[in-house]
Legacy VTK file of the C-alpha trace (Angstrom):
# vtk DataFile Version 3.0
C-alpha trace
ASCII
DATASET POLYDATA
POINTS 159 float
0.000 0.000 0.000
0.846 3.511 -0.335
2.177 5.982 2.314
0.172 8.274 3.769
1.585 11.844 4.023
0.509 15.231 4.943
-1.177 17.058 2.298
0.752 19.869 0.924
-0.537 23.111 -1.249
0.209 20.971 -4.577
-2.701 18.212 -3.391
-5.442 21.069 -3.150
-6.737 20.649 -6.469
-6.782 17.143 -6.396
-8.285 17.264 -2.898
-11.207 19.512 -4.026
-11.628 16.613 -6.637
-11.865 14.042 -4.133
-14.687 16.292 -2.144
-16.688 16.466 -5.316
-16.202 12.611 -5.002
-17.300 12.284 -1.492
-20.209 14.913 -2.087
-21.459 12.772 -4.799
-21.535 9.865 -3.409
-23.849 11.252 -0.251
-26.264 12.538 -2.955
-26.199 10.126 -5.731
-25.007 12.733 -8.127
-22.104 14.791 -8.898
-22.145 18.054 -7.418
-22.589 21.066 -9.627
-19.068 23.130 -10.724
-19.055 26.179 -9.191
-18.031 28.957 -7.166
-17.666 26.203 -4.244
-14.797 24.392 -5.937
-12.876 27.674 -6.153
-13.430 28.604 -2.610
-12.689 25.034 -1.634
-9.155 25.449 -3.435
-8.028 28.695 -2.188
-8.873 27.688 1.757
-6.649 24.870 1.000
-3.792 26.613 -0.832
-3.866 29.364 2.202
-4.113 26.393 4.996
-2.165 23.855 3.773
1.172 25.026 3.747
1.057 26.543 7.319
2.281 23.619 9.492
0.354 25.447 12.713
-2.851 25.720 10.825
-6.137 24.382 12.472
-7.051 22.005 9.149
-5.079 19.472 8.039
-5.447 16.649 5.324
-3.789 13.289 4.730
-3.711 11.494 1.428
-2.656 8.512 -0.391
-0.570 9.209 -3.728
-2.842 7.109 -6.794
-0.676 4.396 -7.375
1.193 4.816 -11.140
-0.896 8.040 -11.509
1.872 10.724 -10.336
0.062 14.390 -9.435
-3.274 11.808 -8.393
-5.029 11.332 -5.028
-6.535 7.809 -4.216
-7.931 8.745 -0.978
-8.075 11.657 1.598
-9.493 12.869 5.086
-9.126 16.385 6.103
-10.109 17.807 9.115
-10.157 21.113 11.140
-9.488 21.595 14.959
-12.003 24.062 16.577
-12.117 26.027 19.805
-15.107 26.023 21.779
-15.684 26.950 25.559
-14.410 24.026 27.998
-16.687 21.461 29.806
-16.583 18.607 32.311
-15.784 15.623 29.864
-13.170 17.835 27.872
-11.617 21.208 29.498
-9.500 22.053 26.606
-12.333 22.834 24.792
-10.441 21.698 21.889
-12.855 19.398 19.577
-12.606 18.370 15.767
-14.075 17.783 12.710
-13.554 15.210 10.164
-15.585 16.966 6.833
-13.861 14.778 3.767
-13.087 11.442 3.770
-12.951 10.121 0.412
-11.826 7.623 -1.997
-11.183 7.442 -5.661
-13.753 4.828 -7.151
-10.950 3.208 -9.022
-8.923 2.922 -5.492
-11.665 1.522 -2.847
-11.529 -1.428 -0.854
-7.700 -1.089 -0.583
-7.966 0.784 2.869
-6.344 4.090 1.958
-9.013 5.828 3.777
-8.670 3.828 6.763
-4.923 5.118 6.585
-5.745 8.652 5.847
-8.555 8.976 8.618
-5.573 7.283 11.139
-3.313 9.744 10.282
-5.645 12.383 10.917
-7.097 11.043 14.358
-3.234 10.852 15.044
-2.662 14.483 14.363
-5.821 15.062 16.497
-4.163 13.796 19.453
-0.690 15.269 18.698
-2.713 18.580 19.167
-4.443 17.676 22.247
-7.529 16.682 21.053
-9.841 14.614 22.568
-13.467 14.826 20.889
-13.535 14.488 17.078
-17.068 14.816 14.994
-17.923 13.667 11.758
-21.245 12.809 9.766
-20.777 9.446 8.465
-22.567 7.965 4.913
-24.127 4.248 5.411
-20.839 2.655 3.935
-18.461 4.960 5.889
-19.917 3.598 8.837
-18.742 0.543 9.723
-15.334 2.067 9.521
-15.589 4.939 11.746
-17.328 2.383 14.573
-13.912 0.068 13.715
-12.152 3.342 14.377
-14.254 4.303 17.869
-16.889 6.403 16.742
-20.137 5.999 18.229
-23.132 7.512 17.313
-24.362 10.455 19.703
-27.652 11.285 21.211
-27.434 14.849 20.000
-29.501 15.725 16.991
-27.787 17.429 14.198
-29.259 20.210 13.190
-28.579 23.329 11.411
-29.810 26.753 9.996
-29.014 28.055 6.521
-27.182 26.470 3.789
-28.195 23.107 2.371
-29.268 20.121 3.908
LINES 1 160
159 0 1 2 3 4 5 6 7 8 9 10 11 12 13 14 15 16 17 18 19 20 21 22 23 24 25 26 27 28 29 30 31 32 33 34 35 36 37 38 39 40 41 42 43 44 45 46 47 48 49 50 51 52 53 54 55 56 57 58 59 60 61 62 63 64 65 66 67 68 69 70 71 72 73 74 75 76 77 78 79 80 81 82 83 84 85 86 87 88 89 90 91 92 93 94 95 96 97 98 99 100 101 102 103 104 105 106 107 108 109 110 111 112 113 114 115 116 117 118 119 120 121 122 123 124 125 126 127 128 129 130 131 132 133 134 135 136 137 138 139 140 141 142 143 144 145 146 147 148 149 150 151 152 153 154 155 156 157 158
């Protein structure tokens, strides 16, 4: 298998690619192009290279495909106001885990999502998030996510 590595600002395209992928595949349809792709790329190319940056992302290199992605999860580290189960107040968010069709099965996410949860804890991080599809599931239970009895909800944007 492939290494995992830390993204850096010459992944971003590829990892807005990969989102589209991930997007898709929660909606059973590509998402639209648009002015999200371009916003998508310049938060990465302004994050990414900044080693003390709040989001991170972890990838798999496409194997024979140089300049290609097989898999990613990026996530951002928020601040929030501290409470009994975690003072720090320090929580975060997994928003893209995703794998190249041509790639799955080969568990590259499972390696990037690892690598992530890692750099959770190197930053003191003890609660992470994430919405999980019906096939991501399983994994994230493997991993020690647990389903919560908080209801998501939200206001604005799309559902």
């Amino acid at each position: 298998m492939s290494d995992v590595r830390r993204a850096n600002v010459d992944d971003a395209r590829e990892l807005v690619r990969l989102r589209a992928v991930m997007l898709g595949a929660l909606s059973d349809a590509p998402p639209e192009p648009g002015e999200w792709q371009h916003t998508a790329l310049r938060t990465l190319r302004q994050q990414l290279p900044d080693p003390a940056a709040d989001l991170a992302a972890y990838v798999v290199d496409a194997p024979g495909r140089p300049g290609m992605l097989a898999a990613c999860a990026v996530g951002v580290v928020d601040l929030r106001l501290g409470g009994p189960v975690d003072p720090s107040g320090r929580s975060g968010y997994v928003f893209n885990v995703a794998t190249d069709p041509a790639y799955r099965r080969r568990g590259f996410s499972r390696a990037c999502l690892g690598a992530l949860l890692d750099w959770f804890a190197g930053r003191g991080v003890r609660t992470v998030d994430l919405k999980a599809s019906p096939e991501g599931e399983p994994l994230y239970r493997e991993l020690g996510f647990r389903s919560t009895s908080m209801p998501a909800m939200r206001r604005g944007g799309g559902l």
